[in-house]
ZAMARGU-4260 file (C-alpha; in steps of 0.2 Angstrom, whole numbers, plus 5000, padded with zeros to 4 digits):
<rodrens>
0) 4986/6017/4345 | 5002/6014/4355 | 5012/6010/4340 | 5030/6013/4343 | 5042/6013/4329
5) 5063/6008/4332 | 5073/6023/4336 | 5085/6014/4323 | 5072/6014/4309 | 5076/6012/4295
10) 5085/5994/4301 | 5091/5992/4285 | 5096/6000/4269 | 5104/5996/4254 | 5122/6001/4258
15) 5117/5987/4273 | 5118/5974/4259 | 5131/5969/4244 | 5126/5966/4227 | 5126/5950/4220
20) 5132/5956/4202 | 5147/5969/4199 | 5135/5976/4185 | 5120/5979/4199 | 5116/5991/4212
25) 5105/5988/4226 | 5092/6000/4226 | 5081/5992/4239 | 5080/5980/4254 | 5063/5980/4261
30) 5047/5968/4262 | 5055/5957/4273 | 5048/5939/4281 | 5052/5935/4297 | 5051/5922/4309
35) 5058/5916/4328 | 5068/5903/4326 | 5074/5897/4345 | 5085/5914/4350 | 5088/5924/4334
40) 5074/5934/4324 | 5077/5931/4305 | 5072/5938/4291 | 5070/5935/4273 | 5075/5951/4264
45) 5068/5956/4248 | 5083/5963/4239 | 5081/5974/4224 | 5093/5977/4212 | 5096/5987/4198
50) 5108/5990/4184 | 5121/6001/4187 | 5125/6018/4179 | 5112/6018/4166 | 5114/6036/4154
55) 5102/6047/4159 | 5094/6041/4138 | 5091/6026/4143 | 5080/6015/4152 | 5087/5999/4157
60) 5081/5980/4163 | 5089/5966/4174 | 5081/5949/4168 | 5086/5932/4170 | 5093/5924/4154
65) 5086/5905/4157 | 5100/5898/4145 | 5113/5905/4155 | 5107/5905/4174 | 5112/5923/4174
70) 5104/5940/4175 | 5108/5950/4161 | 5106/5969/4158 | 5093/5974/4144 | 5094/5993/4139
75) 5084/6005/4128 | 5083/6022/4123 | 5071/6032/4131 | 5070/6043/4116 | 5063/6025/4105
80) 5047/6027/4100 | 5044/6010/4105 | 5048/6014/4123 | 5036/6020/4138 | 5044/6025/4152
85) 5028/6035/4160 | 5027/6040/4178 | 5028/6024/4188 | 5047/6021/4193 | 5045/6005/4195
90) 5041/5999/4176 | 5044/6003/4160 | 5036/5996/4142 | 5049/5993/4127 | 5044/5985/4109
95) 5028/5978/4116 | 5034/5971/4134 | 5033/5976/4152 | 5051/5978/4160 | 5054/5981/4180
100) 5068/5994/4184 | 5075/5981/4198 | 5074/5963/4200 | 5073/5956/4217 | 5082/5942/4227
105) 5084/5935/4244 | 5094/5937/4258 | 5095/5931/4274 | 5098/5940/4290 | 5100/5936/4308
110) 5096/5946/4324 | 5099/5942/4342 | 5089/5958/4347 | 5075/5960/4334 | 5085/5975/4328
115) 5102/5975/4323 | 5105/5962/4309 | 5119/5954/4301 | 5114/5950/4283 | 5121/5937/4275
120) 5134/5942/4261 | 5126/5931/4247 | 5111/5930/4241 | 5099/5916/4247 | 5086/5913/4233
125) 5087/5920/4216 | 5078/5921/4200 | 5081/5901/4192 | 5065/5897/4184 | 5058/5905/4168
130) 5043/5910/4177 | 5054/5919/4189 | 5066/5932/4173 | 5057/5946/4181 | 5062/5941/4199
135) 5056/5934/4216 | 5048/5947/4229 | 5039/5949/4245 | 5043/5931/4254 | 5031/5923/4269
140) 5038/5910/4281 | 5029/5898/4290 | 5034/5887/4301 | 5022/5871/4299 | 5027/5853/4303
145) 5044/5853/4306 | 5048/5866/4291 | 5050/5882/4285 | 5038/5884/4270 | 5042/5900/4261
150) 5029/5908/4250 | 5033/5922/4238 | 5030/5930/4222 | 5039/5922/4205 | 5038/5938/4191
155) 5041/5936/4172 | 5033/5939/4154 | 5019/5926/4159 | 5015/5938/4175 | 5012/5937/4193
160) 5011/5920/4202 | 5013/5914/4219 | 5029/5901/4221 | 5031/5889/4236 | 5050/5883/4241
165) 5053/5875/4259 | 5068/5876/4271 | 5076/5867/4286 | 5090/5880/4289 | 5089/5896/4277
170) 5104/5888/4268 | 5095/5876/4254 | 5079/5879/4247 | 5068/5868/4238 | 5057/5873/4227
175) 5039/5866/4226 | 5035/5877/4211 | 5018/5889/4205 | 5003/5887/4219 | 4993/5902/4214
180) 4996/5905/4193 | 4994/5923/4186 | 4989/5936/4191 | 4990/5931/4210 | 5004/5939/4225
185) 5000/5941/4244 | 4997/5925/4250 | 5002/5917/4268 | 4999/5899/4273 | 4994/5898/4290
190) 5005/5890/4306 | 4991/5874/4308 | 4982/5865/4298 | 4962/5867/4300 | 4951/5852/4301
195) 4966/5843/4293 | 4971/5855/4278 | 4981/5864/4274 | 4977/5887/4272 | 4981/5900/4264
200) 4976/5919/4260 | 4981/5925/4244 | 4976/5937/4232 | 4969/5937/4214 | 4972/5953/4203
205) 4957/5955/4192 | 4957/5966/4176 | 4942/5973/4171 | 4926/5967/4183 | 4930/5967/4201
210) 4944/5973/4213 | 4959/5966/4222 | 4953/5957/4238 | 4956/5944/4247 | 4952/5928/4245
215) 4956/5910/4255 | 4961/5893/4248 | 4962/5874/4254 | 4975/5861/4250 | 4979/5845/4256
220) 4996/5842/4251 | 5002/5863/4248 | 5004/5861/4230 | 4986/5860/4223 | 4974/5873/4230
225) 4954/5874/4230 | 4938/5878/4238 | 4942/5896/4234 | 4933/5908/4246 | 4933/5928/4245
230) 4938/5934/4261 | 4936/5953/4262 | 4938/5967/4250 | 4941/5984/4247 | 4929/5999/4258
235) 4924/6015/4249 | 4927/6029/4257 | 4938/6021/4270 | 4957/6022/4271 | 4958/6004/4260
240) 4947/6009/4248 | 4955/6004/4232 | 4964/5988/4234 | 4969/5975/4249 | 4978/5961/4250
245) 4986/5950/4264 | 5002/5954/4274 | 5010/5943/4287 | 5008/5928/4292 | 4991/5925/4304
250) 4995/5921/4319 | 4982/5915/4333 | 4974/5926/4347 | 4961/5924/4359 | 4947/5927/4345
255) 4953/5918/4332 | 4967/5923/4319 | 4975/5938/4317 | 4977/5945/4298 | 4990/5961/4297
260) 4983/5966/4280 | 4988/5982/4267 | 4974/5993/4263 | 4977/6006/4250 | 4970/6023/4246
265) 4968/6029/4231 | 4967/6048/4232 | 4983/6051/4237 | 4989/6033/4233 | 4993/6027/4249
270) 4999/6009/4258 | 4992/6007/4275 | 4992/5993/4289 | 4979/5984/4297 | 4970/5970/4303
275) 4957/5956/4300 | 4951/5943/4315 | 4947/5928/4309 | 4936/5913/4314 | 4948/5899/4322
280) 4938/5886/4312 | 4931/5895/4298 | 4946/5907/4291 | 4933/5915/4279 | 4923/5921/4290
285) 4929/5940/4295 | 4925/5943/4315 | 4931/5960/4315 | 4942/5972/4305 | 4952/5988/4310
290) 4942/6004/4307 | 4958/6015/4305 | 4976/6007/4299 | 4985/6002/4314 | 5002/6009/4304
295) 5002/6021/4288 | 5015/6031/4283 | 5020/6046/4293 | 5042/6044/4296 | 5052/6052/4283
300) 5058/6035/4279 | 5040/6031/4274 | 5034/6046/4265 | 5050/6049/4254 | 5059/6038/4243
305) 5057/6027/4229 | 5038/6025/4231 | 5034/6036/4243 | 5018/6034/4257 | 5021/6015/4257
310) 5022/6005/4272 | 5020/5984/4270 | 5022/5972/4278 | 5026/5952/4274 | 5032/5947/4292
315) 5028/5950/4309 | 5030/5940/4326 | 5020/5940/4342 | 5030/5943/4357 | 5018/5943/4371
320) 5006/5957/4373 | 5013/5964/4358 | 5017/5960/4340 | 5032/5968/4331 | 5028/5970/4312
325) 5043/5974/4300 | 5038/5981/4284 | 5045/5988/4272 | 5043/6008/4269 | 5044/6017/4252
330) 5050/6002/4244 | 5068/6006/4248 | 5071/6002/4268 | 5066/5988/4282 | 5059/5997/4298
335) 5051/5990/4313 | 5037/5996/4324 | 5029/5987/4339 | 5010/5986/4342 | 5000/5982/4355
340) 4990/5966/4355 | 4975/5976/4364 | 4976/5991/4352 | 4974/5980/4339 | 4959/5970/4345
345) 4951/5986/4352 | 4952/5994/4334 | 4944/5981/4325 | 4922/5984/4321
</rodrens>
């Protein structure tokens, strides 16, 4: 497959971006969404920040403290038997709760070429809402009547939900509130209504009896969601064999819609790319499907790093014969590959 990663990669980093707290680091920029919007490419960075100089003792939180509107800084000793730092870098447990190591806002960024960004020096949309302490992550845009309607993921005590906010100009944001309650992430609402409705993918996390998959919703006014319909789920023995879920935003080809997807592998745990076709009229109904990923990890940038063998993506844009996909790689960085329409298609089964 002709996919052809920036000589740039990764675009971006975390020295590319300020922290919004003199008590945080930025420890991540990655996951972006992204859109065309007339001449400049922008993107929606997911920026992840930590607490800064944390004892090597200690295990430490950033959470949003409703009363105050601020984040505050909650640490613990790692020696407590109370606390359970375990294996996954990302989260920790302490007296009963289940903390995250960074909390995530975001940023915009504006590109003339698609490559070289200037990110904006504040952040855009930050934790506000009591069902967002833990943070908002991996954003969507989609441009539907007249508006940018921006899905993403709101994390607190209460779990994982989908959130819903919309924008004109990537300076104020509304929000619309929760769409998808726990435990549910990965959605994208599609570019055009269907039969008159509104669409979305998203993706419910069950515990216990089934696997993550994805699934596809109706609304008629973006804020109350039905006619649930399971897409597509997990393969065994193929390179997304654990869990799926969706990616960017479809987009319309020739055969339908075109689904970038995150398939992953459980032995080694791995994040991979690829694609779904799906019927025009009938978005639950899977035409086709990529027998191999069309991107899984394989640049430094993607193998190493704070979760290493992770490539994901939230936004990609068709430029012609092709589609650029920026993703994010080992949940640190934003890099950027080009594919080819054709490749894509001719991989699917």
């Amino acid at each position: 497959m002709a996919t052809k990663r920036s000589p740039a990669n990764p675009i971006l980093d975390p020295s590319s971006v300020q922290p919004s707290q003199d008590d945080l680091e930025v420890v991540g920029v990655f996951n972006p969404a992204a859109i065309q919007v007339e001449e400049e490419t922008v993107l929606l960075l997911r920026v992840a920040e930590a607490p800064r100089g944390v004892p090597a003792g200690q295990v430490a939180a950033a959470v949003l403290d409703p009363a105050s509107g601020r984040i505050e800084v909650a640490r613990f000793d790692r020696d407590d038997p109370a606390v359970d730092a375990g294996e996954d870098s990302r989260v920790f447990t302490a007296r009963g709760q289940t903390y995250l190591t960074s909390i995530s806002h975001f940023r915009v960024a504006r590109s003339r070429d698609g490559i070289h960004f200037d990110v904006a020096p504040r952040p855009s949309l930050v934790a506000a809402e009591p069902l967002e302490a833990f943070g908002v992550e991996d954003p969507r845009i989609t441009a539907l009547d007249g508006a940018f309607l921006v899905n993403y993921t709101a994390v607190s005590p209460a779990g994982i939900a989908t959130a819903l906010a919309v924008t004109r100009d990537f300076v104020s944001f509304e929000r619309k509130g929760i769409i998808f309650p726990p435990n549910n992430r990965d959605a994208a609402i599609f570019p055009a209504r269907i039969g008159g409705r509104f669409c979305a993918l998203h993706r419910p996390m069950p515990d216990g009896i089934g696997r993550p998959s994805m699934w596809l919703a109706w609304s008629d006014d973006l804020r109350h969601w039905g006619d649930h319909r399971m897409v597509a789920g997990p393969r065994a023995g193929r390179w997304d064999d654990l869990k799926i879920g969706g990616g960017a935003v479809p987009f319309e080809v020739p055969g339908g819609w075109l689904a970038i997807y995150h398939g992953v592998t459980a032995e080694p745990l791995t994040y991979s790319l690829g694609a779904l076709l799906l019927d025009r009229d009938d978005p639950s109904r899977v035409l086709g499907r990529s027998r191999l990923p069309i991107l899984a990890p394989e640049a430094d940038y993607e193998v190493g790093g704070f979760f290493g063998n992770v490539v994901f993506t939230c936004g990609a844009i068709r430029q012609g014969d092709a589609v650029r996909v920026y993703y994010g790689a080992a949940d640190g960085v934003t890099a950027v590959a080009d594919i080819a329409l054709a490749d894509v298609v001719n991989g699917l089964e």
